[in-house]
N, C-alpha and C positions, 0 to 999 in steps of 0.2 A: 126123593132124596137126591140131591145133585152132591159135588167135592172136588177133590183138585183127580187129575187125570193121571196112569204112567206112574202109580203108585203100586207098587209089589208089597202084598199085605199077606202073606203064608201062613196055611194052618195046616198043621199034620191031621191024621186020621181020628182024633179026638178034638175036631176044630180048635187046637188051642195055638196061640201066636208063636210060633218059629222063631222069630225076631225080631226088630223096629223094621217098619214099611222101611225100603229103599224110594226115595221121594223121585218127580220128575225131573228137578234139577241137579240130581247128582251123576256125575260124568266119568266114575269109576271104567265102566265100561266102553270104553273107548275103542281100545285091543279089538275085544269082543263081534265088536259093528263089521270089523274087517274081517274075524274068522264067519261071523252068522253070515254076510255075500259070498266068501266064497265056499261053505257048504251048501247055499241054495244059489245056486248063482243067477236063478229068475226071480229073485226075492220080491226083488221091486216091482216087476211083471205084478205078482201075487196080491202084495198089500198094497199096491199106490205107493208105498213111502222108502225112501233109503234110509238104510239102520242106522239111528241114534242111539245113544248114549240113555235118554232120556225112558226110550222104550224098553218095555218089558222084556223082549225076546235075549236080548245082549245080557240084562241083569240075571240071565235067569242061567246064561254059558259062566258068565263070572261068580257065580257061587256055587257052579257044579265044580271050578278051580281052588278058589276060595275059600269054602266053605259046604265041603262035600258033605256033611254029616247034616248040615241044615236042609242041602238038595234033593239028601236021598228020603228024607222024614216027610215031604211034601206030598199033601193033599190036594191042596186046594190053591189054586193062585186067584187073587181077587184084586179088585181095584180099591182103596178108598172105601170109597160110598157101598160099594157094595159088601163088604165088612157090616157095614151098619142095619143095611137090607136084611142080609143074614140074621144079624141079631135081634131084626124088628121081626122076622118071620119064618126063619130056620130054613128058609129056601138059599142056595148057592142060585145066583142068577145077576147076569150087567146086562146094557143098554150095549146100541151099535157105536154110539159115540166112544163110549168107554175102551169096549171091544177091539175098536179099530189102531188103538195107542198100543198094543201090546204087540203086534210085527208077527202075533200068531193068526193073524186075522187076515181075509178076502174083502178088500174093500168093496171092489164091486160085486161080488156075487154074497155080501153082508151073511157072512159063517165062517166058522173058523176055517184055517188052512190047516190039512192033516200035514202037509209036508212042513210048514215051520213049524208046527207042534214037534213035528218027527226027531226034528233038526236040532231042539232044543232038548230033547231024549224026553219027551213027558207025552202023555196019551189028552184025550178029552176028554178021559175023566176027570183032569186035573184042572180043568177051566170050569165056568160058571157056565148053566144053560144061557140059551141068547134070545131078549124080547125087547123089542121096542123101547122106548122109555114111557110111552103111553101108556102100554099094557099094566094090568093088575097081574101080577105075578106072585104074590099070596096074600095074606090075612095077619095083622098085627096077633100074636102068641096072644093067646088071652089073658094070662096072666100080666101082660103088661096093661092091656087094654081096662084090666080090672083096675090096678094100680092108676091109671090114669084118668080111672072116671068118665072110660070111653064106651057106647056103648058098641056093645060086638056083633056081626065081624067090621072090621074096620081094614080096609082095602089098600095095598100098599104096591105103587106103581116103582116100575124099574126104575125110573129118573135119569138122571143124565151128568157126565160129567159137566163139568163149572162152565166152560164154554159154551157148550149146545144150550144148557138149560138157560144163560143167559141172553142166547141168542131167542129162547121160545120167550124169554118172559120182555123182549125187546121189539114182537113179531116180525122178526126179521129169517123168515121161512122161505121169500121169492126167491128166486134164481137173482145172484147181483146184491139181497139183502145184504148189510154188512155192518160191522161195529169194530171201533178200535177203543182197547182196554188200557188205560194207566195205571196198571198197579206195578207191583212188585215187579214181575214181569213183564214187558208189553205184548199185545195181542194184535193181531188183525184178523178179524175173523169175516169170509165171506160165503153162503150158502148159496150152492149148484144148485141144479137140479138134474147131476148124476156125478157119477166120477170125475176127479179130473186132476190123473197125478200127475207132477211134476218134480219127480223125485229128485233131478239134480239140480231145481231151487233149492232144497231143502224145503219146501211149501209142503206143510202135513197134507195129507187128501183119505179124508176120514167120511164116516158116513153121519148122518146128524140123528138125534133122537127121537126123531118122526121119520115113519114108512116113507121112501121112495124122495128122500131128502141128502142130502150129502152137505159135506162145506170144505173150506179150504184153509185151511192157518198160516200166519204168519208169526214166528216169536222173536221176540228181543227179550233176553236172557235177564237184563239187567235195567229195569225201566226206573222206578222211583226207589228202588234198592242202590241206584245209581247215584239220586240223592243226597239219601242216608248215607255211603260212604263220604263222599264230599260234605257233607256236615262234619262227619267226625275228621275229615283233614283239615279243617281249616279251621277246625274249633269252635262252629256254629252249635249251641242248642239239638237242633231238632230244623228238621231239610227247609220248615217256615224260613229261616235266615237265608238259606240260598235259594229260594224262587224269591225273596225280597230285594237280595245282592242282586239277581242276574237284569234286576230290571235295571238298574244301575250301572250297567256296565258300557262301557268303549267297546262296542261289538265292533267295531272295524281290528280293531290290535288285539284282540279274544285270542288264545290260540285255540286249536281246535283238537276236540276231543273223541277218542273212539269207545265207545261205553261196552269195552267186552270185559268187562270185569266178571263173570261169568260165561266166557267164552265167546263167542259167536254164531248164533243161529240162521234163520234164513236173513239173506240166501246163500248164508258164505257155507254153513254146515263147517266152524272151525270149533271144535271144543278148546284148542289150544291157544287160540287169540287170547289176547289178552288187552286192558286198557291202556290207553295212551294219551296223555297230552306233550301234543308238537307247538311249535313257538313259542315256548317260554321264553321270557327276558328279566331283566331285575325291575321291569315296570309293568308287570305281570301283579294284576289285582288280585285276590279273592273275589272282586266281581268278576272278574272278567274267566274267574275256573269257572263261575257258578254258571255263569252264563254257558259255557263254554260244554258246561255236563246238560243242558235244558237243549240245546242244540243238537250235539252228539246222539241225543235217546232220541231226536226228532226226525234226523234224520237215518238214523236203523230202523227205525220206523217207516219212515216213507221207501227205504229199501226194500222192506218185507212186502210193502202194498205193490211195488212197481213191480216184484217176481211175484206175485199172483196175479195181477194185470198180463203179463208177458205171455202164461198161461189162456189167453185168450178169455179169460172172465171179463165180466163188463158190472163195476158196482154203481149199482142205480143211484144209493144212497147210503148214505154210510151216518151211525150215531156216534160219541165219544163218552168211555164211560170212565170212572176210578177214579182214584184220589188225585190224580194228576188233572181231570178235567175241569177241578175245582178253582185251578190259577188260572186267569185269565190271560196274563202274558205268556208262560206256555201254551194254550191253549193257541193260541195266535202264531205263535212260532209253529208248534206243529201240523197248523193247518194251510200254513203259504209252503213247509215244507214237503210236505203233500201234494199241494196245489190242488184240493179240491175241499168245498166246503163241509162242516161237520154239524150235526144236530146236536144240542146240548136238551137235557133232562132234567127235571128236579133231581140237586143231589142228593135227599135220601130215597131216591124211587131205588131198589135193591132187584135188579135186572133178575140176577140167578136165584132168588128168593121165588121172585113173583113165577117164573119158568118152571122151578118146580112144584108151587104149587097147581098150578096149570096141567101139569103133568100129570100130578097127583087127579085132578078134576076131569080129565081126560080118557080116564082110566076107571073112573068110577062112572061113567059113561052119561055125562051129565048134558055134554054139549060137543059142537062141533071145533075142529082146529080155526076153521076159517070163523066162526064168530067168537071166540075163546081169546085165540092167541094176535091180537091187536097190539101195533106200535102203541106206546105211551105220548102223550101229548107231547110237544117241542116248545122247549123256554125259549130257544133262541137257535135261528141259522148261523154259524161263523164262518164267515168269509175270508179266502185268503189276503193277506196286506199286501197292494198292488208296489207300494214303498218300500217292503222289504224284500223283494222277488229277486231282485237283480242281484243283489249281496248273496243270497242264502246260496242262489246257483252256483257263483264264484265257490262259495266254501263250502257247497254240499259236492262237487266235483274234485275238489282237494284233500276231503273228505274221504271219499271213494278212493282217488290216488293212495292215500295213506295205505290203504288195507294193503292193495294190491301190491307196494314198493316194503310193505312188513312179511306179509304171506311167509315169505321163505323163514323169517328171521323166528316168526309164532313155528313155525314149523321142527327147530330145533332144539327151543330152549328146554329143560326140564320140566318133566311135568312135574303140577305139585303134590305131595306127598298125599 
């Protein structure tokens, strides 16, 4: 079973649902990140990671204010995927990957930390046991198994949240392995081979869903969701109209765009950033926003890569996966903004599909990691454009300006309701 990560899924003592999951993208918890450091104030020490919004530990201080009667009824805190584990096998139990998203977690010593449990006023009985993603960790209920026309037992592995397991069905397990995701949100994901926080990036420092494995994240909050909004400003269809406009565009006269329409993550760690486009004129195109949004998410991207590089990582090789690696002119943009080359895939190969079932095969103890979990063929190496290099520099540095000469201004405004 793999799913999205940073999802608070509560069930009281009759495992029945509390309330809708708090998802990883909601940033309610803001306050929170700054009381959870200064009750643990080695927080970071602990988990690898500085308190986001995003993480479980903060959501779980904003409904003990909030919503005290949902807090005090609390059983069980799970992830996602592990909600479904449960219901495929009655066991409470997550992965290290998973684990490591909620800030009640030891990254490097992969088990929970009693003192952020403490901190969050909840014991260990209120978390899920902790195994690998490989491990079998119980047996599909056989009532379902009957229903399914399965025969029983039928073996059900921990799995991994969406990242790790796409990273296993990618085999991108070396130390340096790496993959950047175009979806909704963007990703950079690079696997260590131990810890390696870097908490005032904002660069996650999680462990990955294989023993004695680790990785490192990079997020841009607002990738092809960044799109989608500029379709609906400009009155395009559907985002196909603005990856078709931006090829189109006067990228010299472009103004330039800051994609925190969903705040800013690494490596600014701003939940209160917000989007911006600078140089507007009255001869300001629709191509030239469209363009101007395909740039902006290229380059928060290559930001996120260059604070886990900073981190002393070294990535070998990197894939490009998501709906966004499907346009070829982004694709191109994003990889001189990078400056380093990217692998392309068949686009229906389904990276986090094949990882977990890999996972699932791993567990039923069929085969080894190292002959299982293999990269997928490569369509094509993309090279960065030696033509567009000298431009992108100019305005990925003006780019970067912009944040730092707003900082103060994101810093005041209201936040939204």
């Amino acid at each position: 079973v793999s799913g999205q990560t940073q999802g608070a899924v509560l069930l009281d003592k009759h495992h029945r649902l509390l309330r809708p999951a708090i998802l990883w993208s909601d940033s309610r918890a803001r306050a929170e990140c700054v009381e959870l450091e200064a009750l643990v104030t080695n927080s970071r020490s602990i988990t690898g990671n500085m308190a986001l919004p995003g993480f479980t530990a903060p959501k779980l201080l904003w409904l003990q204010k909030y919503e005290r009667s949902v807090f005090d009824s609390i059983a069980k805190v799970l992830m996602p995927k592990d909600f479904i584990v449960f219901r495929l096998t009655g066991e409470f139990v997550t992965d290290m990957s998973d684990a490591s998203s909620t800030l009640c977690f030891d990254v490097a010593r992969r088990d929970w930390s009693d003192r952020m449990i403490e901190a969050v006023r909840l014991t260990r009985d209120h978390f899920p046991r902790l195994a690998e993603g490989s491990e079998s960790v119980g047996s599909l209920r056989p009532q379902l198994a009957e229903a399914w026309n399965l025969r029983y037992p039928v073996s059900v592995a921990a799995g991994a949240g969406r990242p790790a397991a796409t990273a296993v069905g990618l085999g991108a397990l070396k130390e340096g392995a790496a993959y950047i995701s175009l979806g909704p949100s963007g990703l950079a994901f690079v696997t260590t081979s131990g810890p390696r926080p870097s908490p005032e990036r904002a660069v996650r420092n999680f462990c990955h869903c294989l023993p004695e494995h680790w990785h490192q994240l990079g997020i841009v909050p607002a990738c092809t969701a960044s799109l989608d909004w500029c379709s609906r400003m400009i009155g395009a269809g559907n985002r196909g109209f603005v990856l078709d406009q931006a090829c189109l565009a006067d990228r010299h006269e472009a103004p330039v765009f800051l994609p925190y329409l969903n705040g800013a993550s690494t490596p600014h760690n701003d939940p209160r950033a917000s989007g911006v486009f600078f140089g507007l004129s009255e001869n300001t195109s629709s191509s030239m926003m469209a363009y101007a949004v395909l740039e902006g998410v290229a380059f928060s991207m290559a930001d996120s890569l260059s604070a886990i590089k900073e981190t002393g990582t070294h990535i070998r090789r990197a894939s490009l996966i998501g709906d966004g690696s499907n346009n070829r002119f982004w694709v191109e943009l994003l990889v001189t903004a990078c400056n380093m080359p990217l692998d392309l895939h068949a686009p229906e190969f389904d990276a986090a599909s094949v990882g977990a079932a890999r996972l699932a095969q791993l567990a039923a103890g069929d085969c080894s990691v190292d002959d299982l979990c293999v990269a997928p063929p490569v369509v094509e190496t993309v090279m960065p454009r030696a033509d567009w290099r000298e431009e992108l520099e100019i305005r990925h540095a003006r780019f970067r300006r912009l944040y730092r000469a707003l900082k103060s201004e994101f810093a005041i405004q209201e936040a939204v309701p």
